[in-house]
VOMAR-309271 format. One line per 8 residues: number of its first residue (from 1); their letters; for each residue x, y, z of C-alpha. Coordinates in nm, 4 decimals. Last residue first. Example, Ala and Ser with C-alpha at 12.3 -4.5 7.8 and 13.67 -1.06 7.14 Angstrom:
# VOMAR-309271
2) SA) 1.3670/-0.1060/0.7140; 1.2300/-0.4500/0.7800;
***
This chain:
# VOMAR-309271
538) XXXXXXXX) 7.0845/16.5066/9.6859; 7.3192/16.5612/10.0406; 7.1498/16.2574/10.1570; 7.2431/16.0544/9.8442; 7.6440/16.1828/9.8753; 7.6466/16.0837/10.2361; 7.4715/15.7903/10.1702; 7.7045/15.7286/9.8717;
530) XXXXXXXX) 8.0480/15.8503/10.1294; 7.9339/15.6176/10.3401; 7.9168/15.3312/10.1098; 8.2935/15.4096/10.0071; 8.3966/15.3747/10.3384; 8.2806/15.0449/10.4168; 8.3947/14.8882/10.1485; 8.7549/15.0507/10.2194;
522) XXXXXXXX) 8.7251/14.8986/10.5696; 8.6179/14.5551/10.3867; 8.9293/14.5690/10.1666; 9.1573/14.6627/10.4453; 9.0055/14.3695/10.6622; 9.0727/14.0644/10.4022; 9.4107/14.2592/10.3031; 9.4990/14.2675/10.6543;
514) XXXXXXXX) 9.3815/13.8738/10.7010; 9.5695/13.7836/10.4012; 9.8642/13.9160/10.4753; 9.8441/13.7102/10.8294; 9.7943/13.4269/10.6627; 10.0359/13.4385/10.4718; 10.3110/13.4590/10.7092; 10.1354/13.1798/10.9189;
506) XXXXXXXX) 10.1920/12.9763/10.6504; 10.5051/12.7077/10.6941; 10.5110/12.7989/11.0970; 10.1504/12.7290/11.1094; 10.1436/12.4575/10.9262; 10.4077/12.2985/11.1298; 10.2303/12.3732/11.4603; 9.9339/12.2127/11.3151;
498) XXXXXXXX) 10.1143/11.8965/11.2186; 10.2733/11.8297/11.6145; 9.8818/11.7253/11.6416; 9.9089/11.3958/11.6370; 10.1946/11.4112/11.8222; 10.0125/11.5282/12.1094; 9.7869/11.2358/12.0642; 10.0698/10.9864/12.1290;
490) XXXXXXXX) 10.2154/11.1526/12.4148; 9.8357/11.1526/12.5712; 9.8187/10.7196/12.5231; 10.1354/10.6817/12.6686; 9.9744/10.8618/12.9856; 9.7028/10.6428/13.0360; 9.8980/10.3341/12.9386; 10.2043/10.3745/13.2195;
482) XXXXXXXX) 9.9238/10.5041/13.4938; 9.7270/10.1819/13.4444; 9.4689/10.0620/13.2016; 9.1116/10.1768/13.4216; 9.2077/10.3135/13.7512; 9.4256/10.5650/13.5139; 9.1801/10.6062/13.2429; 8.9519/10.7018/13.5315;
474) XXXXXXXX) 9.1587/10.9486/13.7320; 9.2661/11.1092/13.3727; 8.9321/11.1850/13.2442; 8.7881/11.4636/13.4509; 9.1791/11.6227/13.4387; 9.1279/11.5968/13.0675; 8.8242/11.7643/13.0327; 8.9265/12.0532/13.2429;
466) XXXXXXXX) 9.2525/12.0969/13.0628; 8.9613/12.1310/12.7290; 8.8311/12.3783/12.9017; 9.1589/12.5702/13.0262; 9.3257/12.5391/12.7263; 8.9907/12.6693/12.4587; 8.9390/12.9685/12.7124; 9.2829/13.0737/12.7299;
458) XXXXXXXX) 9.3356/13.1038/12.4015; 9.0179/13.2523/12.3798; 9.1041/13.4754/12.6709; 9.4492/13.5413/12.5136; 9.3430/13.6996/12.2166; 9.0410/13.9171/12.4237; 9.3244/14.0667/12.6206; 9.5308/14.1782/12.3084;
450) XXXXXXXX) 9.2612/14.3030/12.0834; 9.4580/14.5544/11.9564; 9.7806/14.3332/11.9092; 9.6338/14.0584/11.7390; 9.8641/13.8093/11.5520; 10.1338/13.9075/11.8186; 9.9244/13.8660/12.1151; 9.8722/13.5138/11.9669;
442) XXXXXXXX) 10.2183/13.4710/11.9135; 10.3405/13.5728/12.2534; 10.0898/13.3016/12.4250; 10.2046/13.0406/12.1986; 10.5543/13.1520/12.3278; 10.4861/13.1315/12.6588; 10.2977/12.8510/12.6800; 10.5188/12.6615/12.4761;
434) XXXXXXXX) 10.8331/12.7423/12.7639; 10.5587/12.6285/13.0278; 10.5056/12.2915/12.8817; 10.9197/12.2358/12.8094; 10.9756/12.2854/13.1825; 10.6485/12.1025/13.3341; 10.6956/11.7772/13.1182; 11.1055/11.7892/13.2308;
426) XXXXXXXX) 11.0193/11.8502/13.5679; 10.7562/11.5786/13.5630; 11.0110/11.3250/13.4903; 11.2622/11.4262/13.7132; 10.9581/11.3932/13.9733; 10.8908/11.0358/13.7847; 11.2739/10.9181/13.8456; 11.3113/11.0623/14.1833;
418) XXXXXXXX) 11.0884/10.8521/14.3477; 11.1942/10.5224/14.2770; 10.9318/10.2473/14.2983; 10.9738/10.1480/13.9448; 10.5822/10.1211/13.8902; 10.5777/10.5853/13.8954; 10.8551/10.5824/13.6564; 10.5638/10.3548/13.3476;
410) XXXXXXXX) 10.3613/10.6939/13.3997; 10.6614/10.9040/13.3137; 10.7935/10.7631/13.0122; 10.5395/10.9112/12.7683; 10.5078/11.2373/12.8900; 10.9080/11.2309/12.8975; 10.8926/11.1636/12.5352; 10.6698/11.4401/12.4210;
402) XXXXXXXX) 10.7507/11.6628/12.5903; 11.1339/11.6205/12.5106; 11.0412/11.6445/12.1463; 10.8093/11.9661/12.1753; 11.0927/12.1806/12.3542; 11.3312/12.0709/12.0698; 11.0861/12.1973/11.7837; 10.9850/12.5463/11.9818;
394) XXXXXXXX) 11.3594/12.7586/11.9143; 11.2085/12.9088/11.6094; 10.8785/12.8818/11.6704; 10.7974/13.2862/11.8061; 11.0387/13.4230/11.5026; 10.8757/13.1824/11.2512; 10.5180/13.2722/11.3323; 10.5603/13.6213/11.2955;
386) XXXXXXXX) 10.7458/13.6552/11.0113; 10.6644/14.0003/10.9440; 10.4452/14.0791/10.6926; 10.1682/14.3163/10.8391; 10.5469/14.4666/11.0434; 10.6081/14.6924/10.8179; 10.2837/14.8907/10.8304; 10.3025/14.9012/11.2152;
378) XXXXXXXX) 10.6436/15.0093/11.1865; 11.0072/14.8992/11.2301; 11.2260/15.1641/11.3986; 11.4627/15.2622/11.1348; 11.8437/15.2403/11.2903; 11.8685/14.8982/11.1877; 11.8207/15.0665/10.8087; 11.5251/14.8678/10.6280;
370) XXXXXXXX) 11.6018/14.6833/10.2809; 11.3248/14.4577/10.2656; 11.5569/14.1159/10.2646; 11.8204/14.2624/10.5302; 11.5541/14.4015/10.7751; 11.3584/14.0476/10.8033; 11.6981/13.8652/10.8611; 11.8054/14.0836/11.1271;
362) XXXXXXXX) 11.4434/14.0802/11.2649; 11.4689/13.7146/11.2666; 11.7844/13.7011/11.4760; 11.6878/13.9529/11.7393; 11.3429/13.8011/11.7560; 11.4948/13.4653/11.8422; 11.6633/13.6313/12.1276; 11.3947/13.8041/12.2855;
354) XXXXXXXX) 11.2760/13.4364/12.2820; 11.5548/13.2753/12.4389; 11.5170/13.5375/12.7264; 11.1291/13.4766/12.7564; 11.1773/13.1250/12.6799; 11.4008/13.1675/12.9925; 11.1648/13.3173/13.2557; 10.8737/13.0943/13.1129;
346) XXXXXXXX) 11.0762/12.7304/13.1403; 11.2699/12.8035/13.4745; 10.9080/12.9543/13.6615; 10.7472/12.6134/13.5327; 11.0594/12.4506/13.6397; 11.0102/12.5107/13.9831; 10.6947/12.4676/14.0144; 10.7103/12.1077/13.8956;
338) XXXXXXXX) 11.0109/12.0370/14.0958; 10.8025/12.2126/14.4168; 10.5095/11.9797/14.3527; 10.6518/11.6766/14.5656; 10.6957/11.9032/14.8155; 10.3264/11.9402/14.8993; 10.2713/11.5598/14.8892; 10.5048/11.5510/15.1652;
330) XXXXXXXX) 10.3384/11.8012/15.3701; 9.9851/11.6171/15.2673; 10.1597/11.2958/15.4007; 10.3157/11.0386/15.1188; 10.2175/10.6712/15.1222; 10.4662/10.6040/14.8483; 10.2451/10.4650/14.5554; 9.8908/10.5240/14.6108;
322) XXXXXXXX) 10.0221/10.9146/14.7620; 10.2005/10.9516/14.5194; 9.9336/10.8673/14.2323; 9.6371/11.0509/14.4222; 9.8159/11.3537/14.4800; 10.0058/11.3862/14.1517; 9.6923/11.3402/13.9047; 9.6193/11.6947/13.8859;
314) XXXXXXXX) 9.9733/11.7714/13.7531; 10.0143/11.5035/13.5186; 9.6825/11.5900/13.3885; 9.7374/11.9500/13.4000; 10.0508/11.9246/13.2094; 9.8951/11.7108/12.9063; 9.6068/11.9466/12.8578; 9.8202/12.2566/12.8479;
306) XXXXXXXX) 9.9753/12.0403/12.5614; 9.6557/11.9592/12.4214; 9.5574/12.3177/12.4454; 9.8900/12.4615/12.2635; 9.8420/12.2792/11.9775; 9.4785/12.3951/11.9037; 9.5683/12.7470/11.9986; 9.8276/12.7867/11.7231;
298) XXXXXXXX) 9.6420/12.6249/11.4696; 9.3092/12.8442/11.5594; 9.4537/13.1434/11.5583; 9.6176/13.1092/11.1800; 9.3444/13.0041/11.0923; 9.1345/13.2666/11.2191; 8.7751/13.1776/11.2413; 8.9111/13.0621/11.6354;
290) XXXXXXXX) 8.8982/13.4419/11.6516; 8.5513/13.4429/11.6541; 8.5474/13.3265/11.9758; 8.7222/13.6353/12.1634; 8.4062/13.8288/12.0314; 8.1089/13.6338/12.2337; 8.1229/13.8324/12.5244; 8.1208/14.1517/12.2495;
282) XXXXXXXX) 7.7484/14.0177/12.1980; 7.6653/14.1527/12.5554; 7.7299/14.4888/12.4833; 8.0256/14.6960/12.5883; 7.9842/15.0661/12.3956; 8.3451/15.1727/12.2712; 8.4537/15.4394/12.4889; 8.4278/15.8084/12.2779;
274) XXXXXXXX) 8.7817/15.9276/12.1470; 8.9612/16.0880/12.4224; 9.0003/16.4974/12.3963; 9.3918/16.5272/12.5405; 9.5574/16.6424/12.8671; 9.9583/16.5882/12.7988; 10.0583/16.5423/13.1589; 10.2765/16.2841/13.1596;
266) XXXXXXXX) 10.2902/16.1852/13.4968; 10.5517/15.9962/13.6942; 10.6572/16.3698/13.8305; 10.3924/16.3918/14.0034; 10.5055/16.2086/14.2563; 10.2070/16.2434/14.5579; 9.8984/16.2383/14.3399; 10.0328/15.9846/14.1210;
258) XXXXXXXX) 10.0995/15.7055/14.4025; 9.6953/15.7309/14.3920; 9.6962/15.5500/14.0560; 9.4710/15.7078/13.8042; 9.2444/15.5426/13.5528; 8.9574/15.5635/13.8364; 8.9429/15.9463/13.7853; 9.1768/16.0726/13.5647;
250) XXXXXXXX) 9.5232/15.9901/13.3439; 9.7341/16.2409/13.1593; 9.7866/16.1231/12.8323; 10.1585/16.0228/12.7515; 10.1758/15.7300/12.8140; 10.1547/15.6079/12.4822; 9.7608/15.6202/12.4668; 9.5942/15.6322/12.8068;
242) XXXXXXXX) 9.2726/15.5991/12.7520; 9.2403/15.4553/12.3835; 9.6072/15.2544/12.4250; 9.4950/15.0792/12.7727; 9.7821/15.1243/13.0032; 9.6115/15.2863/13.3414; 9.8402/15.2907/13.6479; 9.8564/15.0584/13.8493;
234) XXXXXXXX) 10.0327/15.2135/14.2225; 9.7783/15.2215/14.4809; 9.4637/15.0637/14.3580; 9.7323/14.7979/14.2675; 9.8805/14.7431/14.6092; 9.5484/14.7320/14.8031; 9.4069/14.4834/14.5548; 9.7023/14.2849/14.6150;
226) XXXXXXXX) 9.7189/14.2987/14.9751; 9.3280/14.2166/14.9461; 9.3631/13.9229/14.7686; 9.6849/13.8123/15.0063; 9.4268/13.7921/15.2911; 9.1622/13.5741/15.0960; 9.4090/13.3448/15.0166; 9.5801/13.3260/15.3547;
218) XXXXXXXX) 9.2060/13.2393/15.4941; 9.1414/13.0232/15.2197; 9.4495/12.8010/15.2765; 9.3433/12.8459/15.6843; 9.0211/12.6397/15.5862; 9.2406/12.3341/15.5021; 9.3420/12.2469/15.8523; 9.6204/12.4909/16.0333;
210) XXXXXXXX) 9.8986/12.2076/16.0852; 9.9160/11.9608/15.7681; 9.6803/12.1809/15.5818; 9.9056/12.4944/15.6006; 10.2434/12.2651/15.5259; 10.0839/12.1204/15.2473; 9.9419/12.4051/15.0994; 10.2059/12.6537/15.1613;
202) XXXXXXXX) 10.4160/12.3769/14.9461; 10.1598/12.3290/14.7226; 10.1434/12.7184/14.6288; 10.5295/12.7471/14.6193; 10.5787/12.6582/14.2433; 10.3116/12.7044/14.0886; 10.2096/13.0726/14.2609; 10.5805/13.1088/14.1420;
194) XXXXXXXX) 10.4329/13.0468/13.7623; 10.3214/13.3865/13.7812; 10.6578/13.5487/13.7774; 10.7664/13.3151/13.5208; 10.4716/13.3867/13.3092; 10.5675/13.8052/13.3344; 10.9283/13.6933/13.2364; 10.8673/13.5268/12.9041;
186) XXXXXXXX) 10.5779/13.7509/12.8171; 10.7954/14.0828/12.8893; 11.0688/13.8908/12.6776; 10.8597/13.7762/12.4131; 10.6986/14.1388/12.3804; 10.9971/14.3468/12.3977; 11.0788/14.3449/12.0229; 10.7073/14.3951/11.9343;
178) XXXXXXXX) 10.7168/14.6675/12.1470; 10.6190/14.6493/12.4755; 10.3380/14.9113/12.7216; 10.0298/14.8388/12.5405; 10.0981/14.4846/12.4434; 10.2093/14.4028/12.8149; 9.8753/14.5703/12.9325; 9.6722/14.3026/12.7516;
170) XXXXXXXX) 9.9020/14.0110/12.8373; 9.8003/14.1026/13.1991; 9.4110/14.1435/13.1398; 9.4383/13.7576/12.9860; 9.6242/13.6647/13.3183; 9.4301/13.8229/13.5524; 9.1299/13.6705/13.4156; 9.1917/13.3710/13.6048;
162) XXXXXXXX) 9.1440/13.5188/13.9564; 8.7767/13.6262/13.9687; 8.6333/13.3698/13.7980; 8.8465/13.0825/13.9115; 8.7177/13.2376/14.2463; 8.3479/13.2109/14.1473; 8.4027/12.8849/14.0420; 8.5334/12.7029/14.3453;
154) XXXXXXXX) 8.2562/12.8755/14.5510; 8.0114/12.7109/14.3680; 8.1862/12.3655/14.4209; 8.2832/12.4479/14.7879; 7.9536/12.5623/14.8708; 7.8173/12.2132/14.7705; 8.0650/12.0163/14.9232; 8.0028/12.1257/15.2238;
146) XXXXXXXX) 8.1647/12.3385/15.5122; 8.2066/12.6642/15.3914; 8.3267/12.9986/15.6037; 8.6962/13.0305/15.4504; 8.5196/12.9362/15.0742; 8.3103/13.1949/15.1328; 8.5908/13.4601/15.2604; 8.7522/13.3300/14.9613;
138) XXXXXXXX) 8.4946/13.3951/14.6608; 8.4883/13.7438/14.8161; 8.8341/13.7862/14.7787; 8.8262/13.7118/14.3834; 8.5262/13.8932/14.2771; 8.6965/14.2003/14.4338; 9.0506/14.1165/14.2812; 8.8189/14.0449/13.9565;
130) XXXXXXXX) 8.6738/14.4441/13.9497; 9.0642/14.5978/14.0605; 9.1915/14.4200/13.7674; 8.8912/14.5671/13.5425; 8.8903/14.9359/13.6070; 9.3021/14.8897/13.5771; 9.2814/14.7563/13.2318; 9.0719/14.9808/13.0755;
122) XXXXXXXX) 8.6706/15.0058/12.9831; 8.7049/14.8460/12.6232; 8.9816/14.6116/12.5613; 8.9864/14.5199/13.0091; 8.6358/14.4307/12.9732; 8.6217/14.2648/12.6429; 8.8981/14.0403/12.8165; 8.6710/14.0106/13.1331;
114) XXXXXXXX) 8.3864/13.8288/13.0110; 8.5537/13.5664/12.7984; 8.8074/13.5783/13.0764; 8.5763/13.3847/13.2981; 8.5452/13.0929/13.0436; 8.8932/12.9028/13.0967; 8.9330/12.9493/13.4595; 8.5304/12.8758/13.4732;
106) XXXXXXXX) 8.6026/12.5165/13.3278; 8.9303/12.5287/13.5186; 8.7509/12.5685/13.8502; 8.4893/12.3203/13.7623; 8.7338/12.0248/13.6360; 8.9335/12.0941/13.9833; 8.6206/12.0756/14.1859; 8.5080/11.7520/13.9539;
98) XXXXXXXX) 8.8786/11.6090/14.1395; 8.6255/11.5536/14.4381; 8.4321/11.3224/14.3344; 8.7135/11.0993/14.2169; 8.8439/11.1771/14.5241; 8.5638/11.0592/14.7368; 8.3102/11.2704/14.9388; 8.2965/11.2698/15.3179;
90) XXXXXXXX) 8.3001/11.6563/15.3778; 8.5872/11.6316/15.6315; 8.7704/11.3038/15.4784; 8.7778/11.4649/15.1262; 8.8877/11.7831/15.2276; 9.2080/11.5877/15.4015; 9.2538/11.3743/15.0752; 9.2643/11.7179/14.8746;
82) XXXXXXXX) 9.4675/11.9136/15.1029; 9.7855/11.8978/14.8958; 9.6119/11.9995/14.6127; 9.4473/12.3231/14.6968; 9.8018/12.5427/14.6963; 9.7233/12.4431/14.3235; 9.4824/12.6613/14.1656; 9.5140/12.9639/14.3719;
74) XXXXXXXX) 9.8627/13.0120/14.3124; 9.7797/12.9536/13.9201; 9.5713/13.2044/13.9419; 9.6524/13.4482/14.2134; 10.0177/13.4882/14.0484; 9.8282/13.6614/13.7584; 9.8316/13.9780/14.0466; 10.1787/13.9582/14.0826;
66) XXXXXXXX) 10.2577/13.9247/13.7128; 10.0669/14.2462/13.6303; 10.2806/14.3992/13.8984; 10.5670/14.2999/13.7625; 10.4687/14.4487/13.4015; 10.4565/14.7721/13.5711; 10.7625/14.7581/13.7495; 10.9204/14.6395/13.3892;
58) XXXXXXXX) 10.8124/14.9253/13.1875; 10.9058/15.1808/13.4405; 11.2403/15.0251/13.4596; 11.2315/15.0325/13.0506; 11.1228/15.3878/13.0589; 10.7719/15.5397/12.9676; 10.7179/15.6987/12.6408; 10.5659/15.3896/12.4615;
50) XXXXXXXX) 10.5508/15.3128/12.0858; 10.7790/15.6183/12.0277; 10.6485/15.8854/11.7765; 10.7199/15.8642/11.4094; 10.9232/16.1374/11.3222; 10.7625/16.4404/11.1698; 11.0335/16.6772/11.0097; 11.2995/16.3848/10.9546;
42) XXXXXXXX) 11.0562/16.1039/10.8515; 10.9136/16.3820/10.5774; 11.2573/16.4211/10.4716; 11.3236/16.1137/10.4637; 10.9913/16.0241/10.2603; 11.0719/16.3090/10.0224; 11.4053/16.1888/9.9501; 11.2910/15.8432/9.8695;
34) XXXXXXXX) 11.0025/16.0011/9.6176; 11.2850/16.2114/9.4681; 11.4968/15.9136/9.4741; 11.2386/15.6705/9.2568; 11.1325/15.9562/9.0388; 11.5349/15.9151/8.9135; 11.5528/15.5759/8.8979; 11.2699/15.6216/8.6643;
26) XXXXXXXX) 11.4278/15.8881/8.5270; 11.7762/15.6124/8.4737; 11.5712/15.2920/8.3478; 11.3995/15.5832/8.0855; 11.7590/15.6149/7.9432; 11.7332/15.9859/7.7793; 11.9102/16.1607/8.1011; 11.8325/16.5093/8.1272;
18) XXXXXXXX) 12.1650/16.6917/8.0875; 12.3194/16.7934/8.4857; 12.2420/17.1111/8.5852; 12.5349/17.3144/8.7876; 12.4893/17.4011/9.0904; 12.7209/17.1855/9.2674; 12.5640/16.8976/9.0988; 12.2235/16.8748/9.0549;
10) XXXXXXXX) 12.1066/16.5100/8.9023; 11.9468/16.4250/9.1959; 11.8385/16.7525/9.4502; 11.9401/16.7161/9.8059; 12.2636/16.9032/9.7415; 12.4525/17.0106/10.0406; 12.6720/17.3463/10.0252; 13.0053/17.4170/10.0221;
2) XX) 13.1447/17.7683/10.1922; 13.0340/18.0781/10.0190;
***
């Protein structure tokens, strides 16, 4: 017979080898056999993919996701331009009117509280299509209104139905991207929604300059229903429980109606779902218990007085350019493009420096446990994974320039020179945006199942305390100067620069801990079941 393979130890070509008396060498030994078995196992029932649908399918999903998380920020800022003209037609003063900015992030930041146990529970889809129709509604209103009033209301309810885009779209990117995937998707999904950034003061200031500020709603309440239109169309379901790894096939509202004429984008695997989880109204409350975390709350607590910082700057443009260089709302609306602009530049490329950084670590992480590149890392593997490190690594530099050009760019805006303080914000808007996308990575990362509830606390906690600081910002301005006022924030996100480093130094940890912590109440758990069961079989 022709040679065979041996997948016995301590066989060789038939023959049996002498039992070894060195108790280093059985135990060596047991240790193959139990290797061997675990191959061989791995061989016969391979762990299945993360995701079965391709990386172009990946990535048209994920753009859509961005599209609709355009609304936000889009939303949010194609409204500044028109601020002095608003103020003129309903007679109230800017400082009066900024509160419509504070109320529209204050219900930017809670909304998602609501909708992120949503979108964890009833499917991403159900819930996207719910805020788009929250969403044009709020604009039709806002068309129609002539007060202030309506206008503050009205504010709200469309921070309500845009700003949980965002949250929902994180939610689907951790269904569809692996670990690997993740900063990129992030990276690239932000930049996509920062173009509402970018262009929405532009469309502003040109619409206000020769339409009046009511056609802004108009055009927003038009593109809501283009983009409810295109995502009742071609969104498909993502949410793990419903739709699995893509391979469940998907029914009733989970379906896209593309589906019905390419069936071939189906994987139709029919399979008995496990029962929805019930929604009550103490799950609203679930995304803050994650500030328990410590890990969580380190990471979020940095991020929101940078997010802070950016919305200031940003908030304060009109009035400070306008003061300064007698700007028209056109003008005003170009002044926001740099800002934009590099908002898009800092998420799209964090996502690519990012993907990166995960490269490196992973390398690192495979080479001190042993793992094979050609073993896909698991679930199990990852409960130690550096985390925290891999999402930092390239975040120290980002944080420095911040820093400093927060601090120079009030003092720009007394030299008279235009350029400087736009360069200025560029800079503040870049390096703010590249955080943002890797806090927001991270804090998918530390909770993967609870994706879109993650990033509504996260957002939650920027977007109110944002709010705060944009109510603040006017006065501390009027009060010590732009130069002071913004000194002053540089200085007290510096402060906090000491929560980021605790969380790179033991975010590791922390994580451990937090799967032991919930394996040990799970087993808990478990064992007094199987007493009641054992009582009520007695």
């Amino acid at each position: 017979m022709g040679s065979s393979i041996n997948l016995i130890p301590g066989h060789q070509n038939g023959n049996e080898s002498r039992p070894s008396a060195n108790p280093e060498a059985t135990t060596h030994s047991k240790h193959n056999f139990r290797s061997l078995g675990h191959i061989i196992h791995e061989k016969i029932h391979p762990e299945p993919p993360y995701h079965v649908f391709s990386k172009s399918k990946k990535k048209t999903i994920m753009y859509l996701a961005a599209v609709a998380g355009m609304f936000s920020s889009l939303s949010a800022n194609i409204y500044f331009p028109a601020l002095g003209q608003i103020s003129r037609d309903i007679n109230v003063g800017l400082p009066l009117m900024s509160l419509t900015i504070t109320v529209y992030m204050v219900a930017q930041g809670l909304a998602p509280s609501f909708w992120g146990p949503l979108s964890d529970t009833r499917g991403r889809r159900i819930t996207f299509l719910g805020t788009f129709c929250v969403y044009i509604i709020a604009n039709l209103g806002l068309a129609l209104s002539t007060g202030f009033a309506p206008l503050m209301v009205l504010r709200v309810m469309q921070a309500a139905g845009s700003a949980a885009t965002i949250s929902i779209g994180q939610g689907l990117i951790s269904d569809i991207a692996t670990p690997s995937e993740r900063g990129s998707f992030t990276g690239t999904n932000q930049g996509i929604r920062m173009f509402g950034q970018a262009i929405g003061p532009v469309f502003g200031g040109i619409i206000s300059e020769y339409l009046g500020y009511h056609a802004i709603f108009w055009f927003l309440f038009g593109g809501g229903i283009f983009a409810l239109i295109i995502l009742v169309v071609f969104l498909p379901e993502t949410l793990r429980p419903i739709a699995g790894n893509g391979t469940i096939c998907l029914k009733g509202i989970h379906r896209p109606m593309y589906y019905k004429f390419a069936p071939s984008e189906e994987h139709l695997v029919e399979k008995e779902l496990p029962p929805k989880k019930v929604l009550t109204p103490a799950m609203t409350f679930t995304p803050f218990m994650l500030l328990l975390e410590k890990d969580v709350f380190s990471v979020i607590m940095f991020g929101f007085m940078v997010y802070s910082v950016w919305s200031m700057v940003t908030s304060s443009t009109t009035a400070l350019f306008q003061e300064r260089f007698h700007l028209t709302d056109l003008e005003v609306g170009l002044v926001f493009l740099p800002n934009g602009v590099a908002s898009m530049l800092g998420s799209y490329l964090t996502g690519k420096l990012s993907k990166h950084d995960w490269a490196v670590m992973e390398a690192r992480y495979r080479a001190d446990k042993n793992i094979p590149d050609s073993k896909i890392l698991s679930k199990k593997e990852l409960v130690d994974f550096p985390f925290a490190q891999t999402r930092m690594r390239s975040m120290w530099w980002m944080v420095i320039i911040f820093v400093i050009a927060t601090a120079l760019y009030g003092f720009s805006l007394n030299l008279n020179i235009i350029a400087l303080p736009i360069i200025l914000q560029f800079a503040i808007s870049y390096t703010a945006n590249s955080i943002f996308a890797l806090n927001s990575t991270l804090v998918v990362d530390l909770f993967p199942n609870a994706s879109a509830s993650a990033t509504a606390v996260n957002n939650l906690v920027r977007c109110l305390m944002g709010a705060g600081g944009v109510a603040v910002v006017q006065l501390m301005v009027d009060a010590i100067a732009s130069g002071p006022t913004f000194a002053i924030w540089a200085a007290v996100t510096t402060a906090l620069i000491p929560l980021a480093v605790l969380q790179w130094r033991n975010g590791q940890r922390w994580q451990v801990e937090r799967k032991n912590r919930i394996d040990a109440r799970e087993a808990a758990k478990r064992a007094s079941d199987v007493e009641k069961a054992g009582v009520a079989a007695h």
